[in-house]
Backbone as CSV, one residue per row, in Angstrom:
resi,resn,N_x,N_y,N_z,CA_x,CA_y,CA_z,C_x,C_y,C_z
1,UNK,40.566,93.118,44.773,40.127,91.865,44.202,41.339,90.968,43.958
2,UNK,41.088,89.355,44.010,42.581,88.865,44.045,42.561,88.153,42.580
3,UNK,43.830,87.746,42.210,43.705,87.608,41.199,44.101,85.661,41.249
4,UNK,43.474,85.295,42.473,43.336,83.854,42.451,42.096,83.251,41.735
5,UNK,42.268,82.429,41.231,41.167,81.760,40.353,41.099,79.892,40.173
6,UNK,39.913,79.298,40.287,40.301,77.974,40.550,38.520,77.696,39.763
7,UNK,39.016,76.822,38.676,37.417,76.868,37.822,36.864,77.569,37.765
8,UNK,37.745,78.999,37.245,37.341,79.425,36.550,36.782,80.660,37.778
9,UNK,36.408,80.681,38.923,35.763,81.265,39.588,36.665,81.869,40.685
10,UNK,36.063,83.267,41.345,37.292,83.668,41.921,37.731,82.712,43.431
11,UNK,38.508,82.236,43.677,39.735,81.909,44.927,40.545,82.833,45.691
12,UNK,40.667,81.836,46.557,41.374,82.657,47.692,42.533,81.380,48.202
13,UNK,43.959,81.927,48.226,44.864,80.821,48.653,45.200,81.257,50.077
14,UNK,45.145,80.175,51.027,45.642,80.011,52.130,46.918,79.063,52.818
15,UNK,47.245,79.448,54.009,48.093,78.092,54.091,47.551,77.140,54.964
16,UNK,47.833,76.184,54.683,47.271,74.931,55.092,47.930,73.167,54.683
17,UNK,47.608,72.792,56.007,48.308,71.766,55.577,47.047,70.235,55.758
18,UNK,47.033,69.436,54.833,46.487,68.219,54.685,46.608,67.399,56.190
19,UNK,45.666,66.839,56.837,45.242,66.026,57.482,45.150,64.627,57.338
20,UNK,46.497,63.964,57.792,46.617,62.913,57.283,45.083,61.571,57.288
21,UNK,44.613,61.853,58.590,43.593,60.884,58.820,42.030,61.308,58.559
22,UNK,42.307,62.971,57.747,41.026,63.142,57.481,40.856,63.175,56.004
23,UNK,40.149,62.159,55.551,39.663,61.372,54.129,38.947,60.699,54.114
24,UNK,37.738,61.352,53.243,36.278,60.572,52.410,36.877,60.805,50.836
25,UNK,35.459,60.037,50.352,35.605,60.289,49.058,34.958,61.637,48.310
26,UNK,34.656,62.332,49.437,33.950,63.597,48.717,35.183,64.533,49.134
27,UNK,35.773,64.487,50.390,36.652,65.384,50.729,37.257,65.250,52.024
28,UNK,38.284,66.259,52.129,39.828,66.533,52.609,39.800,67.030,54.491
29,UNK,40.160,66.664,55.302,40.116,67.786,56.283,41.401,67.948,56.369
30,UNK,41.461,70.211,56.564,43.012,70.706,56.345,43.026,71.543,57.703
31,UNK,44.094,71.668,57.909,44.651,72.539,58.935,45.007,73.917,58.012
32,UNK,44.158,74.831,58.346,44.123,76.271,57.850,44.496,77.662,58.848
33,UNK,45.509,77.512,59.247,46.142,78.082,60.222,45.415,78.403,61.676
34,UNK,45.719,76.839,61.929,45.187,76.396,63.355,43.883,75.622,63.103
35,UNK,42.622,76.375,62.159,41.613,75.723,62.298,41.631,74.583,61.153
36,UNK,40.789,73.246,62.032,40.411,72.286,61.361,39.424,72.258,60.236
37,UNK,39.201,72.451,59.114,38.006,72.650,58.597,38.331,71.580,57.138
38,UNK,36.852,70.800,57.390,36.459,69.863,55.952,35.904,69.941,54.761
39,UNK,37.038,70.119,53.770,36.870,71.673,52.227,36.272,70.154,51.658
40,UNK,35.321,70.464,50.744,35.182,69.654,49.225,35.821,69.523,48.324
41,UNK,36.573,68.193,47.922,37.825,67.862,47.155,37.159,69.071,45.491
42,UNK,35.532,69.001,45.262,35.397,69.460,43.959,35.772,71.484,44.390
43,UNK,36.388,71.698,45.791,35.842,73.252,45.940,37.380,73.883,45.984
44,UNK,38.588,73.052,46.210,39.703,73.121,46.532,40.868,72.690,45.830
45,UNK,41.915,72.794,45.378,43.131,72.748,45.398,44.426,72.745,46.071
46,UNK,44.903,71.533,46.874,46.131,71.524,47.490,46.780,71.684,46.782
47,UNK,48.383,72.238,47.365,49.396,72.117,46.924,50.623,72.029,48.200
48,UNK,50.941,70.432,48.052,51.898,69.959,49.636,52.751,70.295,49.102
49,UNK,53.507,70.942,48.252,55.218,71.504,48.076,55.242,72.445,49.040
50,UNK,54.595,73.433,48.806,54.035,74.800,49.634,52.957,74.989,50.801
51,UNK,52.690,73.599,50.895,51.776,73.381,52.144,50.456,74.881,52.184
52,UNK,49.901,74.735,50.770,49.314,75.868,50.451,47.428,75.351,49.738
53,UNK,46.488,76.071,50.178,45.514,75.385,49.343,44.625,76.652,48.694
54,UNK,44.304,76.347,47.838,43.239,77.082,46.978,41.836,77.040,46.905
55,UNK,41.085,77.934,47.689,39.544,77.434,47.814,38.891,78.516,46.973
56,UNK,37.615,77.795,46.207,37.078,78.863,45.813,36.093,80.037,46.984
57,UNK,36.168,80.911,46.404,36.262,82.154,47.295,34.842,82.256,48.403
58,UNK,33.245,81.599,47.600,32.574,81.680,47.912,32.519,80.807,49.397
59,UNK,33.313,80.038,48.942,33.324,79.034,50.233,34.037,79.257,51.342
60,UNK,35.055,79.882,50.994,36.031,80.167,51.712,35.222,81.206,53.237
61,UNK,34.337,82.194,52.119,33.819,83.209,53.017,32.966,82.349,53.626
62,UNK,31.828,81.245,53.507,31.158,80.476,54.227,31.378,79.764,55.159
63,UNK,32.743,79.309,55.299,33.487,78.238,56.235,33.726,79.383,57.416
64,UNK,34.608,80.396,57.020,34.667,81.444,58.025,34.117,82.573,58.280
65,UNK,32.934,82.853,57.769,31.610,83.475,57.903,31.972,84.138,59.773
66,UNK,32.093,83.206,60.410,31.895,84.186,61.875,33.039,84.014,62.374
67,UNK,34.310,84.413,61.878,35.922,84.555,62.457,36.084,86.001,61.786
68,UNK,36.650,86.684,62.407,37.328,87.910,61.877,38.647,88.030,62.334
């Protein structure tokens, strides 16, 4: 079990880097090692020092549901 946490709920940190031209007002598209995928600003946490983001976990498994 990891001991990432983001509201409270469990997370999972990846690396990833922000997409400069992908922006709404609901949310972000990141480069998550290689893949493009569009997180919900309320589901995530960047951090561009470390080119690192924090998703909560449930989602995380939903976005990549069929990658192993």
């Amino acid at each position: 079990m990891s001991n990432v946490f983001l509201h409270g709920k469990p997370a999972v940190k990846v690396n990833g880097e922000f997409v400069l031209w992908g922006v709404t007002d609901k949310a972000k598209l990141y480069n998550i090692d290689g893949d493009e995928k569009w997180i919900p600003n309320s589901l995530c946490e960047y951090n561009d020092k470390e080119k690192s983001l924090i998703i909560e976990e449930w989602f995380y498994n939903k976005i990549f549901e069929n990658e192993s």
